[in-house]
C-alpha distance (Angstrom), angle and dihedral (degrees) to the residues before:
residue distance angle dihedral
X1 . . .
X2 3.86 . .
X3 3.53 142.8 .
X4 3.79 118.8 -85.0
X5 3.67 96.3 -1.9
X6 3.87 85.1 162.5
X7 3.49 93.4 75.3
X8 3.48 120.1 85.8
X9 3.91 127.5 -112.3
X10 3.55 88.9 -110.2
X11 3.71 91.7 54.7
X12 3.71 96.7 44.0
X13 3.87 86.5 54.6
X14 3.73 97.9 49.8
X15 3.57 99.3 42.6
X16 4.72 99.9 31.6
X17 3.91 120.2 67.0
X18 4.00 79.0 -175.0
X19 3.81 112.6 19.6
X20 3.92 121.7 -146.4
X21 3.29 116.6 -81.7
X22 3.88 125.0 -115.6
X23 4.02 105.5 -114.5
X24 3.87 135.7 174.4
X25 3.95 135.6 -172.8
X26 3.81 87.9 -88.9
X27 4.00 91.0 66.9
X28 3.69 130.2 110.1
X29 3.68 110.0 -64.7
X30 4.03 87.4 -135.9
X31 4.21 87.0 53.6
X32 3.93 94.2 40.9
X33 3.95 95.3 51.2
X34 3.79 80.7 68.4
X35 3.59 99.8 46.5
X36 3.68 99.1 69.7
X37 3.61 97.3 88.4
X38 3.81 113.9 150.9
X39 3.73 95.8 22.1
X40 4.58 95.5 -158.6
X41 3.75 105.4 -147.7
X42 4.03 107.1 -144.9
X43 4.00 124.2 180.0
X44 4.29 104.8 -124.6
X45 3.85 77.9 -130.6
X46 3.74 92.9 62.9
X47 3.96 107.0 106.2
X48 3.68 132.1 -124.9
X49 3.92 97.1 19.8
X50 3.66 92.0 152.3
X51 3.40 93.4 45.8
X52 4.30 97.9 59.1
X53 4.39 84.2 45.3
X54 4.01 78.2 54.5
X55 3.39 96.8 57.1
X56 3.69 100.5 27.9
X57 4.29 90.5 -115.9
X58 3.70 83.9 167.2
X59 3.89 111.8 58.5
X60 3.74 110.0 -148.2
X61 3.72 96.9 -6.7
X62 3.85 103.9 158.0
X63 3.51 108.0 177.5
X64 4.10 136.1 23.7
X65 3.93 143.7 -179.4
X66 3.40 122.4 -149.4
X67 4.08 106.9 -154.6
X68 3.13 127.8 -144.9
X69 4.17 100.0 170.3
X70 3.62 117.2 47.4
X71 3.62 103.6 15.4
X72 4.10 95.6 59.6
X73 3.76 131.6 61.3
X74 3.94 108.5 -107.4
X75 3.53 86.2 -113.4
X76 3.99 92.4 56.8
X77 3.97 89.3 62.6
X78 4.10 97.3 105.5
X79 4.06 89.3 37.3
X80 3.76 87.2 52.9
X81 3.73 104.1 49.1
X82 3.81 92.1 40.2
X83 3.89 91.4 51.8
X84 3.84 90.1 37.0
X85 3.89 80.8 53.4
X86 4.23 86.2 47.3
X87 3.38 97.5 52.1
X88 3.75 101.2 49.3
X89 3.86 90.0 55.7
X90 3.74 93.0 57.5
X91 3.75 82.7 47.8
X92 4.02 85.8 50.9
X93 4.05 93.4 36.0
X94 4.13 83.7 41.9
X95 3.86 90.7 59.7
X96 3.94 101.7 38.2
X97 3.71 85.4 58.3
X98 4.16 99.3 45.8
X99 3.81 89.8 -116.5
X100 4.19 88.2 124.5
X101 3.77 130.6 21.1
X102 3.83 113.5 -119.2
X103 4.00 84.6 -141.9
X104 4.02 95.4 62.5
X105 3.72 99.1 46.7
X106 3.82 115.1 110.9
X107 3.52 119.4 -120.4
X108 3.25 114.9 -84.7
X109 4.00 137.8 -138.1
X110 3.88 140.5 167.1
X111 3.46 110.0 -144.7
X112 4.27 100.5 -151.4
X113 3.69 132.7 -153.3
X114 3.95 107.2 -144.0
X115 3.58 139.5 -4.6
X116 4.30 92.6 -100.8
X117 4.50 85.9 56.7
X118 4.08 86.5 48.2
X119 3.57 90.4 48.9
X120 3.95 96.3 42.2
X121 4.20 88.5 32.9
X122 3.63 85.4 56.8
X123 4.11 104.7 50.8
X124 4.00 84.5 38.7
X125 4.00 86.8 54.4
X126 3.80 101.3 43.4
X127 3.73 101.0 107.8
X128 3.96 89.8 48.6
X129 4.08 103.9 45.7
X130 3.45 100.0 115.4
X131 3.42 89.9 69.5
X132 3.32 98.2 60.2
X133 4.45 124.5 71.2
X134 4.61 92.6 -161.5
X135 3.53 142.8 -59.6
X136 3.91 133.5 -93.4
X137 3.60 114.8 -119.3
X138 4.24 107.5 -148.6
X139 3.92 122.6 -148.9
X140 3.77 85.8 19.8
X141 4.06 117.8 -150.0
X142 3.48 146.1 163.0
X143 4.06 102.0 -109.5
X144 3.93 97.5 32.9
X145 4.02 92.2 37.1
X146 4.11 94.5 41.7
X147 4.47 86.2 58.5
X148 4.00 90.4 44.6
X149 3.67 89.9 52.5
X150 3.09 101.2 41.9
X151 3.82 91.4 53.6
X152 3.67 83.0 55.8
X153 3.67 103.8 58.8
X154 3.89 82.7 40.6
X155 4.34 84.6 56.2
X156 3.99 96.3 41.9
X157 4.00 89.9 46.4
X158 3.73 79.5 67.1
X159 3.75 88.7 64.9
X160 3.76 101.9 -88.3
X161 3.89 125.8 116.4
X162 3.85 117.9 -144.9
X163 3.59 130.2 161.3
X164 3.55 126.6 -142.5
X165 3.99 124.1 -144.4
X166 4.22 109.1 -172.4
X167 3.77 106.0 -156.3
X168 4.33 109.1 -143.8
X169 3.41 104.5 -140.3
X170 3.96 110.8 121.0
X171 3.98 131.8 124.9
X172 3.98 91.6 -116.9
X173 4.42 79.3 60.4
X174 3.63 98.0 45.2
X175 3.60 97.9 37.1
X176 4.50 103.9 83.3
X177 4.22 91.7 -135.6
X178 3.20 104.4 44.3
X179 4.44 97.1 35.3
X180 3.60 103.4 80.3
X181 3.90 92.7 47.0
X182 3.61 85.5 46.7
X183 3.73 97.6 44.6
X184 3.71 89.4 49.9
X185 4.14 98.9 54.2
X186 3.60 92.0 43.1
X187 3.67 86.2 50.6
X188 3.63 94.5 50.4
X189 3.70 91.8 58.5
X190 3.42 102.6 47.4
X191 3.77 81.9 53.4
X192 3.71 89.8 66.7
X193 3.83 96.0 51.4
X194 3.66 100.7 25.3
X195 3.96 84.4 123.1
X196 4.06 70.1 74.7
X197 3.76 113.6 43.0
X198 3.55 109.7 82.7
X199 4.21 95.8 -175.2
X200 3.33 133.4 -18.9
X201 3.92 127.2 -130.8
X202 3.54 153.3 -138.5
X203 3.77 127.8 -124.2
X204 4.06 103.6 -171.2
X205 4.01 92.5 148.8
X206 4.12 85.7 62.9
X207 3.88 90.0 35.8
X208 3.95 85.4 54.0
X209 3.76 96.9 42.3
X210 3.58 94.4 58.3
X211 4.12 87.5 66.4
X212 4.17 102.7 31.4
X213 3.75 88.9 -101.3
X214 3.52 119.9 154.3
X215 4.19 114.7 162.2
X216 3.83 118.6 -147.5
X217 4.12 129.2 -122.3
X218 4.06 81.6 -93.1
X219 4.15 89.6 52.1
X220 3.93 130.8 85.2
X221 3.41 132.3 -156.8
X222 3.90 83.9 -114.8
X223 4.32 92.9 53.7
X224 4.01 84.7 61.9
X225 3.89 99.0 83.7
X226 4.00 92.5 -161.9
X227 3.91 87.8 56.5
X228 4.09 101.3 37.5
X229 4.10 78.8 61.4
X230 3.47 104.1 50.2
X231 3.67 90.8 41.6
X232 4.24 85.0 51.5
X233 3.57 84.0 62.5
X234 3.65 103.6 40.4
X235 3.91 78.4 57.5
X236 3.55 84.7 44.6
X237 3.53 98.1 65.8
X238 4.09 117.1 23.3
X239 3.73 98.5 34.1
X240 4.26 94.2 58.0
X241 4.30 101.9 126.1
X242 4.28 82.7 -124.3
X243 3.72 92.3 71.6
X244 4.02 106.1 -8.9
X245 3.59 118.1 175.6
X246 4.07 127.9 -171.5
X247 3.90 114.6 -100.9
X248 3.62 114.9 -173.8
X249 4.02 126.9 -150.0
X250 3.82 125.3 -90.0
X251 3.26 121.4 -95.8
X252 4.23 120.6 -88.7
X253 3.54 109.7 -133.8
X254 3.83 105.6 -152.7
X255 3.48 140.6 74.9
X256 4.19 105.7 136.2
X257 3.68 107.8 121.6
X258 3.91 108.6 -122.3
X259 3.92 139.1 156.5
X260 3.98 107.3 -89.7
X261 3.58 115.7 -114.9
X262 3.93 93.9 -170.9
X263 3.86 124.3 53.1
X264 3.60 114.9 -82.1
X265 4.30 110.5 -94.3
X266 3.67 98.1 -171.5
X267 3.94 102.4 104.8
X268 3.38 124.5 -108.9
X269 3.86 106.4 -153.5
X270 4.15 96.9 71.7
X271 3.73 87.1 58.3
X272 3.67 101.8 38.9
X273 3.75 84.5 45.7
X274 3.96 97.8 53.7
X275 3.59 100.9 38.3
X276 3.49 122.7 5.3
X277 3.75 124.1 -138.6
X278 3.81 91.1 -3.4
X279 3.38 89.8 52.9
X280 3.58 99.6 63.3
X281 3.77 89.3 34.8
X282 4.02 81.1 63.9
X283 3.65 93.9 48.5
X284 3.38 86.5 56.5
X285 3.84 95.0 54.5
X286 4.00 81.5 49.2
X287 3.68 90.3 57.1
X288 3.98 94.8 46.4
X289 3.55 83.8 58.3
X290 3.91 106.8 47.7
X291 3.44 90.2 -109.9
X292 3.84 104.1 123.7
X293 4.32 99.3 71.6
X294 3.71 83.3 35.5
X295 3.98 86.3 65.3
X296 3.81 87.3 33.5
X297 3.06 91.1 61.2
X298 3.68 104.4 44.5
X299 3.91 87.8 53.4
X300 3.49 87.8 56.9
X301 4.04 92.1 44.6
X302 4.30 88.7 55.0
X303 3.78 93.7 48.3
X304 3.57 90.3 55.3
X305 3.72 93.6 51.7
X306 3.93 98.9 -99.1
X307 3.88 121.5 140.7
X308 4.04 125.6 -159.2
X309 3.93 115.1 -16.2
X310 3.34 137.6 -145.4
X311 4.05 120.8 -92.2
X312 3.74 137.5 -172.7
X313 3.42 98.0 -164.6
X314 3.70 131.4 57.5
X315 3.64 97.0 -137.5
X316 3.82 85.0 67.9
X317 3.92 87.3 63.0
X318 3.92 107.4 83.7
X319 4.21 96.3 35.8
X320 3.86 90.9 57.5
X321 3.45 94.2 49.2
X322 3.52 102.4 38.8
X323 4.10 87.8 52.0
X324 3.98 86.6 54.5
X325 3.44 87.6 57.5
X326 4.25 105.4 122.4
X327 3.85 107.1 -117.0
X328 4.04 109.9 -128.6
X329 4.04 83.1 -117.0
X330 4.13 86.3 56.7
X331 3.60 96.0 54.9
X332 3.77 110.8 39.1
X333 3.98 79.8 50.0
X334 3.52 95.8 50.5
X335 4.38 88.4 45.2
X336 3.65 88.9 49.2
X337 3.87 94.5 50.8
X338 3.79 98.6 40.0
X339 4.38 88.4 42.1
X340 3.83 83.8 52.2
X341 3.48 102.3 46.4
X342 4.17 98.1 109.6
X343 3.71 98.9 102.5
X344 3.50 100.0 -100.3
X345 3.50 101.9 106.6
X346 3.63 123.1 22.7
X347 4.18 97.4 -170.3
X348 3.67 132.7 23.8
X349 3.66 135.7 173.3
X350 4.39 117.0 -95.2
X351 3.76 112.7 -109.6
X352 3.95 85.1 -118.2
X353 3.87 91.8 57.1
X354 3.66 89.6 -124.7
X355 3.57 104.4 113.1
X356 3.47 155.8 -2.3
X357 4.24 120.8 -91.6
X358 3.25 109.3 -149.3
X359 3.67 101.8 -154.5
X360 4.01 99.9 -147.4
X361 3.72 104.2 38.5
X362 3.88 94.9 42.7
X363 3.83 92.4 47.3
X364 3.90 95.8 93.8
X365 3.24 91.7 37.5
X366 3.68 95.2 51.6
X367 3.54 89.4 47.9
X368 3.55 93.6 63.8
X369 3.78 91.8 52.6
X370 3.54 99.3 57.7
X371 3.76 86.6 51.3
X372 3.99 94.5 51.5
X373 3.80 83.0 47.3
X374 4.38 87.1 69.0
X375 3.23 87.3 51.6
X376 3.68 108.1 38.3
X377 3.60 104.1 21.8
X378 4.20 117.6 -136.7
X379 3.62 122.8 -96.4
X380 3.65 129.5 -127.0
X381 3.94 111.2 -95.0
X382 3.65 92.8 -106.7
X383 3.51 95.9 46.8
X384 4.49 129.7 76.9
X385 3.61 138.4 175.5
X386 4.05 86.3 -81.7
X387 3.75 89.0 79.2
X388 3.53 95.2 58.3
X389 3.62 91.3 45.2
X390 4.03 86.8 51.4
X391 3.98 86.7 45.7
X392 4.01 95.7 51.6
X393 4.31 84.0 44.1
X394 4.08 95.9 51.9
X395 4.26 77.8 43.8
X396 3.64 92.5 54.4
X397 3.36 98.9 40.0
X398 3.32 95.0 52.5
X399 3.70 114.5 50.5
């Protein structure tokens, strides 16, 4: 798979200095903790899942989890697994007979409930596993999370290759005395499998369930203070350079299109900037459709170290990856740093005359750059995530 393999090779030449890169479930584990990008929630229970990979229903959808916790009634559990179990043989069937191209298809995960459905998930799945790139393990801790991975290792050591993604989002995390303790174990763990865990998640909708808090289409995660400081320490903990893991952003929960009640927060000046009257007349189409705390929010998810998030609604797909796109300024900063890192200087001056690059502090940070760069490619200087946006409008708006 790769990154906005909707556009056209035209496009991706006009608008890339370094184009995505084409990746599969058999890439680097360091390269492929990138790739995620706009992780698409789906219930197992949802119909015709092969079907929409068929036809490609989701332009440039990359990755996927098919749930079978949260997203289903606990009555739904046996439909679920045995249409989860349905669809991946028309995947399989789909394949064998040339109908899909194992290169296009998304990522995919199964997000389990318990350790007894990833044990009977996993026998029932044996003939289709190289479809799949891991599972997501819910409610993440260390007892219940240490026995699943385990089991894991214990699976791939039979010559398999799954990836696990924990998801934080338990009352020991959210709760301020018992967090740091909690943090801690479950980082120990992953620490002993991180050969294993491919990214690790955020579960703000839990964290905000457990105190009545719901935030609005004009709210961020990082506007509710009880979230911005468990996030700080999830940030805290698995993103230290020693040991740093890749935690991806919580999940944005709109995507109807209704009138605002609240003014508009989605800045004007980019648009205006780019293009003009048809700029803001695209903003506005961004606002009709939720999309402006969505991008918010994003922003605010990068700047605090996050990469890729998870989404419920394909709509959500394009504007996270096209703000993870490396800016040209990004990556010849992050080259120069990395290309200079042989003690010999320990500051230098940024290609854009801008700033200064410190060559030590920046390092991890510039390694992380270059990586997102596989995955997301680098835009030419003149160019930002507002032209993809404007690309996937004219799209729309034209079929």
């Amino acid at each position: 798979m790769k990154l906005f393999s909707d556009l056209t090779e035209k496009q991706i030449e006009r608008l890339f200095y370094k184009a995505p890169e084409e990746l599969s479930r058999t890439s680097e584990k360091d390269v492929l903790s990138y790739a995620l990008a706009s992780t698409l929630y789906m219930p197992a229970t949802r119909p015709n899942i092969y079907y929409d990979l068929l036809i490609k229903k989701h332009a440039a959808l990359t990755s996927m989890v098919i749930c079978l916790e949260d997203s289903i009634g606990d009555h739904e559990v046996e439909l679920a697994e045995k249409k989860l179990v349905e669809e991946l043989a028309k995947i399989k069937d789909g394949l064998e007979k040339g109908a899909v191209i194992k290169k296009e298809l998304p990522l995919i995960f199964i997000r389990i409930r318990s350790v007894d459905q990833f044990l009977r998930i996993m026998e029932a799945l044996e003939q289709y596993m190289d479809l799949l790139t891991g599972i997501v393990i819910p409610k993440f801790d260390a007892s219940i999370g240490s026995i699943i991975l385990k089991e894991l290792e214990s699976y791939n050591n039979r010559g398999h290759v799954l990836y696990a993604m924990p998801i934080l989002e338990t009352k020991k995390i959210i709760e301020k005395e018992t967090r740091m303790t909690e943090l801690l174990s479950i980082k120990e763990v992953l620490d002993q499998y991180k050969h294993l865990v491919l990214n690790v998640r955020i579960g703000a909708t839990d964290f905000c369930g457990l105190y009545g808090i719901r935030r609005n289409t004009d709210t961020t995660v990082y506007d509710v203070a009880i979230i911005r400081d468990c996030i700080s320490d999830i940030v805290n903990v698995f993103l230290r350079a020693e040991s740093p893991y890749v935690v991806s952003g919580p999940v944005w929960e709109y995507f109807s299109a209704k009138e605002r009640m609240l003014i508009p927060q989605l800045r004007e000046t980019p648009f205006r900037k780019r293009y003009g009257k048809a700029g803001m007349k695209m903003r506005t189409q961004l606002i009709d459709k939720h999309m402006d705390g969505l991008i918010r929010e994003v922003l605010m998810d990068i700047t605090n170290g996050l990469t890729g998030k998870t989404i419920i609604h394909p709509t959500h797909i394009k504007p996270v990856q096209a703000l993870n796109v490396v800016s040209l300024e990004e990556f010849y900063d992050a080259c120069n740093i990395v290309n200079s890192n042989n003690g010999e200087i320990g500051v230098m001056k940024s290609s854009f005359s801008n700033k200064m690059n410190e060559i030590k502090p920046h390092f991890y940070w510039a390694q992380k750059i270059l990586l997102k760069s596989k995955v997301y490619g680098v835009f030419h200087e003149e160019f930002t995530y507002i032209d993809i946006l404007k690309q996937e409008n004219f799209v729309a708006n034209h079929r």
